[in-house]
N, C-alpha and C positions, 0 to 999 in steps of 0.2 A: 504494500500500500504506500501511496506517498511518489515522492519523486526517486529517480535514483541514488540521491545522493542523499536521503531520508530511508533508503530499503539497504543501504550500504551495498550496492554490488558491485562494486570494486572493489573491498576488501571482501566477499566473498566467490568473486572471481578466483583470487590470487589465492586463496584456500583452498579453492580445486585444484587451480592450475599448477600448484606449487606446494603442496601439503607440508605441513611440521614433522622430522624425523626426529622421533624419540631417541635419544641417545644417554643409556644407560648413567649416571653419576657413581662417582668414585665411591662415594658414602652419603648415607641415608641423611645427613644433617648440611649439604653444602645448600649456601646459600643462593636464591637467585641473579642471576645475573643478565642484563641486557647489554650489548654495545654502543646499540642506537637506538634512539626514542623521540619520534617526531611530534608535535604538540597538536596539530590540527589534522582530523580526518580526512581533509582533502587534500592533504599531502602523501603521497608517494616514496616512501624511499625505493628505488630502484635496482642499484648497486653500487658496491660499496667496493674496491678494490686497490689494488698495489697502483701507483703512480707509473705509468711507463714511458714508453718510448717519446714523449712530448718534449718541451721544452724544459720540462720541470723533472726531469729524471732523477728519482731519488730514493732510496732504498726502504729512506726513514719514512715515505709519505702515503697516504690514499687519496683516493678520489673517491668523491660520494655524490651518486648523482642522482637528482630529487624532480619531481614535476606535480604540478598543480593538477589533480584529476575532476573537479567538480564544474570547471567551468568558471570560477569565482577567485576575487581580488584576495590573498588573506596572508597575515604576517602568519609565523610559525615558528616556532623554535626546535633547534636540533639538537638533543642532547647527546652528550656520548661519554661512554665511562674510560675510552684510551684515554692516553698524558699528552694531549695534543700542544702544542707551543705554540703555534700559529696556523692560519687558516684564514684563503683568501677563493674567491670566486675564480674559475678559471671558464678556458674555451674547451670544445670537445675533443679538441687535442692536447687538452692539462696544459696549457700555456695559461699564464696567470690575465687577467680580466683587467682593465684598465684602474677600477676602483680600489685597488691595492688591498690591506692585509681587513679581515673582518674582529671588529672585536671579540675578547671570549669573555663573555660574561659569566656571573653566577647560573644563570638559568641556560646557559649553550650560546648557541651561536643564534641570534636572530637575521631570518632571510624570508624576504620579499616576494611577493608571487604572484602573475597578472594570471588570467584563463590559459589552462592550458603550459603555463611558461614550463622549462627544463635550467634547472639549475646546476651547475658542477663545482664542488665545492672542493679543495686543494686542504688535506689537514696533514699537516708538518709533525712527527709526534716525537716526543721526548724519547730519549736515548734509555 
């Protein structure tokens, strides 16, 4: 009922298309853990991976690339529990973005999002 973006099928697309693999824990008491944690529903994280062959080649880095799925204007925050140092917007060839390095705030990284938009975000992380 509702619109699509009130019946959530987009996150349950990605449920089909991509199911959760259980994977056994070492012991009954560890604690849970996420890596990344997006703040609004109609954000997307996409993928998340090693920095390559771009301009920005670097062993220590990811790329996380994020898109607007609702159709709709909306900030968002990106949490993540790596030791990131810095973290800048880049292009789809992980070349850094003209707007230089993004704050890291208490609550993540806050980023922008028009309909539709594709974000690539460059995270530097501590040694």
């Amino acid at each position: 009922a509702g619109s699509f973006q009130e019946a959530g099928v987009i996150q349950q697309a990605y449920n089909l298309n991509f199911p959760l693999h259980a994977v056994p824990a070492s012991c009954a008491q560890c604690p849970a853990w996420s890596a990344f944690s997006v703040s609004s529903p109609a954000i997307v994280l996409e993928t998340v991976k090693q920095a390559g062959a771009g301009a920005e080649d670097r062993p220590e880095a990811v790329v996380v690339r994020l898109y607007e799925a609702h159709g709709s204007t909306v900030t968002a925050w990106l949490q993540t529990s790596l030791p990131v140092k810095e973290a800048m917007l880049c292009d789809l060839l992980e070349r850094p973005a003209g707007q230089g390095r993004l704050p890291l705030e208490q609550q993540g990284l806050r980023l922008s999002f028009t309909p539709f938009h594709v974000l690539s975000v460059l995270l530097v992380l501590s040694r």
